[in-house]
Structures are given as C-alpha cells and as structure tokens.
C-alpha positions in Angstrom: 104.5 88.1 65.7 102.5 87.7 68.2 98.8 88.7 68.5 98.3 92.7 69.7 97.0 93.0 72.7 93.0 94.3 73.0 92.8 96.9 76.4 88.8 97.2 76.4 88.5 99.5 78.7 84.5 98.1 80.6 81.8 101.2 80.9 82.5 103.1 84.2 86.0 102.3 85.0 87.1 105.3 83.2 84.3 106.6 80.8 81.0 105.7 80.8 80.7 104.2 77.5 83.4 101.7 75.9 86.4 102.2 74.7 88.6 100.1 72.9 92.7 100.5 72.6 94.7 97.9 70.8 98.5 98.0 71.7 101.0 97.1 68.9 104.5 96.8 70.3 106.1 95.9 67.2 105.9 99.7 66.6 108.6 99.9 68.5 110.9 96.4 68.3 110.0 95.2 64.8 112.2 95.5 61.9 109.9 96.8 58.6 110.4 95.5 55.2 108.6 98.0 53.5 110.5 101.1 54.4 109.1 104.8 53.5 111.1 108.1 52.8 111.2 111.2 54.2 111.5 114.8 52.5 111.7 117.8 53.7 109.5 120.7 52.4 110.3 124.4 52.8 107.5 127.6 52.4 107.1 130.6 53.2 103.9 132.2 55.1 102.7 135.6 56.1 99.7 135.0 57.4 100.2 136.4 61.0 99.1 139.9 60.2 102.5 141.3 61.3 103.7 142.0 57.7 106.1 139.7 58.4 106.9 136.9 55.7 108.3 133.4 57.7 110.5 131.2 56.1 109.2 127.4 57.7 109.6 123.6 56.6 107.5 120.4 57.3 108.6 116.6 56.9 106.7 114.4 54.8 106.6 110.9 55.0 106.3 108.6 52.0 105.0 105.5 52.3 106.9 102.1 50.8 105.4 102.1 46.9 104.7 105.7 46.5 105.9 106.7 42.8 106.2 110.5 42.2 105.7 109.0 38.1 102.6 107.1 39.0 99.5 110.2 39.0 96.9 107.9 38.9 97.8 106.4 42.2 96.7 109.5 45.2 97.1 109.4 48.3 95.1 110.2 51.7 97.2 112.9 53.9 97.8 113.0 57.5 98.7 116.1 59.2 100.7 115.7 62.4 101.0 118.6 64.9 103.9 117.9 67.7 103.4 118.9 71.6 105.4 121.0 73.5 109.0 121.2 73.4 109.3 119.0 70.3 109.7 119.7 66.8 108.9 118.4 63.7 111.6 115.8 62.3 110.4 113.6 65.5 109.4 110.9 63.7 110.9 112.2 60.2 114.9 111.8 61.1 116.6 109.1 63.1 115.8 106.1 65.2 111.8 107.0 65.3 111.1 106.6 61.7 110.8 103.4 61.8 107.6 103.4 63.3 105.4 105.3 60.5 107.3 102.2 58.6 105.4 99.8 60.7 102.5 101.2 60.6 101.7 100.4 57.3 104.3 97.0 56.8 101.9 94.5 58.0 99.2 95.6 55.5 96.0 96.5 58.0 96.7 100.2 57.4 96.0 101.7 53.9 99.4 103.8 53.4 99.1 107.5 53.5 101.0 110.6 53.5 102.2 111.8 57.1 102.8 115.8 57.2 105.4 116.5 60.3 104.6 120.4 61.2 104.8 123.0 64.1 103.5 125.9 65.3 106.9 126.9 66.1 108.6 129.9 64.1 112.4 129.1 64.4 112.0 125.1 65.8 115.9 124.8 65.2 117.4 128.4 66.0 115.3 128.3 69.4 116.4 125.2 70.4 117.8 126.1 73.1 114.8 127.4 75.4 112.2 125.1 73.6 113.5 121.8 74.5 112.6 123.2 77.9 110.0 125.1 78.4 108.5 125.4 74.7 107.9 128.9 75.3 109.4 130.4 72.2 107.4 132.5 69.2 104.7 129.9 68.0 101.8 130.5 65.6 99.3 128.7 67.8 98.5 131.3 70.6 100.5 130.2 72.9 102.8 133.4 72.6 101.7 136.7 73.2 103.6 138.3 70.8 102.1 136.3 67.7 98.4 136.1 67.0 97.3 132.4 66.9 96.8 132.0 63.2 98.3 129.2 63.2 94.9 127.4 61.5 95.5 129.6 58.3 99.5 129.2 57.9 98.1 125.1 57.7 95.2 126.3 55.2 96.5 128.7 53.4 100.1 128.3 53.2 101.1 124.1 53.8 98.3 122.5 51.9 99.5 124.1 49.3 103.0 123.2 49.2 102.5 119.5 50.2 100.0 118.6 48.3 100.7 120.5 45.0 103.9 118.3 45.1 102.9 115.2 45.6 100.4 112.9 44.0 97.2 113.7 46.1 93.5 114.3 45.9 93.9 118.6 45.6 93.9 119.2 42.0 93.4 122.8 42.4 95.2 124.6 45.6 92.8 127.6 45.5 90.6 127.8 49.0 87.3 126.0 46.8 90.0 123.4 45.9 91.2 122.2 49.1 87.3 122.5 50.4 86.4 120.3 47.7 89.3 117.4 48.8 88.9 117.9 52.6 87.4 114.1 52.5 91.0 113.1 52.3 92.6 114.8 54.6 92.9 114.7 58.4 94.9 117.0 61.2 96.0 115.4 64.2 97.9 116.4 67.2 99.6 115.6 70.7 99.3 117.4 73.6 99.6 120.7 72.4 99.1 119.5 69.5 95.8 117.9 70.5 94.5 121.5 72.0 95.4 122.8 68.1 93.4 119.7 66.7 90.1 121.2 68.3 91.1 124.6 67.0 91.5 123.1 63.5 88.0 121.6 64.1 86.8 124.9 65.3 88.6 127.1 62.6 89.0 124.4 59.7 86.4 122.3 59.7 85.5 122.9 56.0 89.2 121.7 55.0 89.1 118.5 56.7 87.2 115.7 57.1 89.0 113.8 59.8 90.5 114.9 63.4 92.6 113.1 65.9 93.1 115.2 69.1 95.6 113.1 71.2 95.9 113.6 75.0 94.7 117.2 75.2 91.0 118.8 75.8 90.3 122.0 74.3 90.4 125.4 75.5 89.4 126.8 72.5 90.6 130.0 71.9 91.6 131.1 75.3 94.7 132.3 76.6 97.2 129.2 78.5 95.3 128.9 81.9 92.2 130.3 81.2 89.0 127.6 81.2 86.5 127.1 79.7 82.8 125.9 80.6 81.2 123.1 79.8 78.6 125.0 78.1 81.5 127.0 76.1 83.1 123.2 75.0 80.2 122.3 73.3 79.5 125.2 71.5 83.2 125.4 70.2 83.3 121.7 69.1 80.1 121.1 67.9 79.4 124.5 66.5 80.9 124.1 63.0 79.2 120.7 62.4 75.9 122.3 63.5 76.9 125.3 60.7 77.6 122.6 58.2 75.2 119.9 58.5 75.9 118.7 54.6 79.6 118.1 55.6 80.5 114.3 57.3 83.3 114.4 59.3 85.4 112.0 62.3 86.7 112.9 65.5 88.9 109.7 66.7 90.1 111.0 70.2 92.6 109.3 72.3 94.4 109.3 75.8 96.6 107.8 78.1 95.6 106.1 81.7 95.2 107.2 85.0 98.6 109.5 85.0 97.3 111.4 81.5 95.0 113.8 81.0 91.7 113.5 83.0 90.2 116.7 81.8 89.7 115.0 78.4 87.9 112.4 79.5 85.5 115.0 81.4 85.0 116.5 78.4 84.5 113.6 76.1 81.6 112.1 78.4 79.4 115.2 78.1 80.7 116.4 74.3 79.4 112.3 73.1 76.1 112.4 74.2 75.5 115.9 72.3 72.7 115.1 69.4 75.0 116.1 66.8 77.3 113.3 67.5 77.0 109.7 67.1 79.5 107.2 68.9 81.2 104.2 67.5 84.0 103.3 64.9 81.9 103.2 61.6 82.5 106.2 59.8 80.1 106.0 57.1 77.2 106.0 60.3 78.9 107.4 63.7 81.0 110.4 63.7 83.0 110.5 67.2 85.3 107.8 69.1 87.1 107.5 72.1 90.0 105.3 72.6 92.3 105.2 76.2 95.3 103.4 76.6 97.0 103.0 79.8 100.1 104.7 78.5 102.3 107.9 80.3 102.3 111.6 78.7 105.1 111.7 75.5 104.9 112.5 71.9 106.9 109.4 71.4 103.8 107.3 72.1 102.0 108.3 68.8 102.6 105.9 66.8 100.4 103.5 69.0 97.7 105.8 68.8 97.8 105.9 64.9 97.8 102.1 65.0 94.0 102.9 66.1 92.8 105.3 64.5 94.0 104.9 61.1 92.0 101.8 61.2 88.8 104.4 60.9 90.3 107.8 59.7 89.9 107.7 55.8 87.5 104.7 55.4 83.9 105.0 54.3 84.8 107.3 51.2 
C-alpha cells in the first residue's frame, strides 16, 4: 500500500489555526482480511411524550476477533447518526461494509463497536419520500409533529439494548450506570447527523465522553432555518462542560473543502478560542479538534473521517 496522503491545511487558508486531514483511499479499493459482522438490534421506545410506544432497530458492527464467550475482553462503542435522506444499514448491508472492515485491518485503529441508528420512525416503510426530501416523522426535531427527544430514545432506550448485549463497559444499564461508563462511549454524526452530535453534547454530555460532529454546525435547539448567534453557539456548546467541570470530554470535528459547509468553520474559529476549550489532538491535555478535508457533501465519505478521529477518540483512558 502505499503511504496516505497528509492534507495540512496552513493557518489562514481556511481556519486560522491548523488542521490536519489524512486521506486513506484504501477505505474504499482495498480488500480487508480481517472482516467484522453486522447484527441487527430491534427495541422498542416511548419516549416522545405522545403515549406512543415505537418499535425501531439499529445495526451493530462487530469487529474481526470480537467473541460474544470472551467477557473479559470489552469494547469501546461508537454511535453513528446518518444525515438526511439515508438510513441506518448504510454502512451495515452491502457493498459499504467493507470500509468499517478497513478501518481497523491495518491495526492503527483499536477495534470498537459501531452503532448504525436514525432519528427516523419508519426508515424502511417511508422510503419512499425520505430518499428525497428526508422529511418524514423523525425523533430529532426536524418534524413538527414529534418533539425532538431524540437525545433520550439514544439514552434511555439504545444504550440499553446495545450494550446490555454485548460485551461492553455498562455493567449496569440504569441512568447512574451508563453515566458511570460514558468514558467509553462516543456519538457521532453527518450532516444532520452532525447538527444531532451538538445536541447530544448539549443534552447528553453526562453519557458520553467523546463527540464527532461531521459537516454540520449547530443550531441548537431551533427550528430548521432559524439561526442562531454567535453568542447563543457558545453558550449551547460550551455550557454543559462549564456545568460539569469534573467530567473530561473530546470534540473531534470535521468538514469537507471549499464546496462543504462554511458555517462550521465560522463557528469553530470563535467556539476554539473559548477558555473552556483547549486545541490539539491529545486527549489526555486538549479537549477540541478540527480536521477539513477537501472532500464534497455525502454520508458515503465517513469512513475517511473515522480514519482521523478514531486515532484520538477513546485514547488517554
């Protein structure tokens, strides 16, 4: 193979700090030899305040190795929130798989757990109008109809049921329990998945430890549209680490180029240099990164982006 090539993108040409992206296209055109599983896990969650109970599924990836005998042997768990229009067997049925595979084949990556979910209510039997505009019943406030719980169905309903079943760091699934094991856990998102990453940092960041918002800035807890300040971006961000100064945690953002999203760099320069933060890719002393690539706008471009950050997320503990 040949060696991956280093984008280092120099202070002021997009950001002004750096930024470092290292491209792996073997993601894409190499053949692993340690292949994972997938399984599918179905719950049930009512947590929408409807008093309706919803019958939903995740995909979880397994890495090469994993045992369900071996108990002494845990692993760190990845949660992966899809953007708009997609659902959750993306990278969990067919030709994509193969890149969690690689991730992990050459060895730089400690294997973990990868958690394919959705906001979605009925990702299959709406099909139809969500492949093309996404605007179907979701859990994430992006439909009117639903109240954007969608933080608590994660909490509350698929921690739960993914890592009861499988051999992972929650050894008790009450709320204390899953507080208690948030160092090995992370949420991370695309598009409008990334916009649900800074809720989860927002609305869950006593249940996880690590966060990887991917080509999205936050509008908190607005309505699709609506702005917000600057002012109102830092508070949201960094208000739960200022509430919880005993609890470390890692934000590893990334982008795409020129044709991505340029509001998330805006908000990155000013959320960096915030006094509660502390820049670099050394979790046990910084807390925040930023990493650009020069890639287009698709969910099938995550992988790459995992090739980065999962080089910081879970180490230090």
């Amino acid at each position: 193979m040949s060696e991956f090539r280093k984008v280092i993108t120099k202070p002021g040409e997009l950001i002004d700090f750096e930024t470092v992206f290292e491209e792996n296209p073997w993601l894409r055109t190499g053949v692993p030899s340690k292949k994972g599983t997938v399984e599918r896990v179905d719950y049930e969650t009512s947590v929408y305040e409807d008093g309706k109970t919803y019958a939903k599924y995740c995909y979880v990836y397994l890495p090469y190795g994993y045992d369900p005998e071996d108990k002494e042997k845990k692993y760190n768990v990845l949660y992966y929130q899809h953007g708009n229009t997609c659902e959750p067997s993306i990278f969990s049925i067919g030709g994509n798989k193969p890149m969690l595979d690689m991730l992990f084949d050459s060895g730089e990556n400690e294997p973990c757990l990868i958690v394919s979910i959705t906001y979605y209510m009925d990702p299959m039997g709406d099909a139809g109008e969500r492949l093309i505009t996404g605007m179907v019943p979701a859990g994430d406030g992006g439909w009117p109809e639903i109240k954007g719980n969608y933080y608590r169905e994660v909490v509350e309903s698929i921690i739960p049921a993914v890592e009861s079943k499988y051999n992972t760091y929650l050894t008790d699934p009450s709320d204390a329990g899953i507080k208690a094991s948030r160092d090995h856990r992370a949420f991370t998102g695309y598009s409008r998945g990334g916009a649900m990453t800074w809720r989860m940092i927002h609305h869950a960041f006593e249940y996880f430890r690590w966060f990887g918002p991917m080509s999205c800035s936050t509008r908190g807890d607005k309505k699709r549209g609506e702005k917000m300040t600057e002012e109102e971006v830092i508070e949201y961000v960094t208000g739960p680490a200022k509430a919880h100064p005993e609890l470390p945690f890692f934000i590893y953002a990334t982008n795409g180029g020129k044709e991505d999203i340029a509001e998330m760099t805006a908000q990155m320069k000013y959320l960096t240099k915030e006094p509660c933060f502390s820049y670099g890719t050394d979790p046990v002393k910084n807390n925040i990164y930023y990493s650009v690539s020069d890639y287009y706008h698709t969910d099938f471009l995550v992988p790459y982006y995992y090739w980065n950050s999962l080089k910081v997320l879970f180490k230090g503990i």
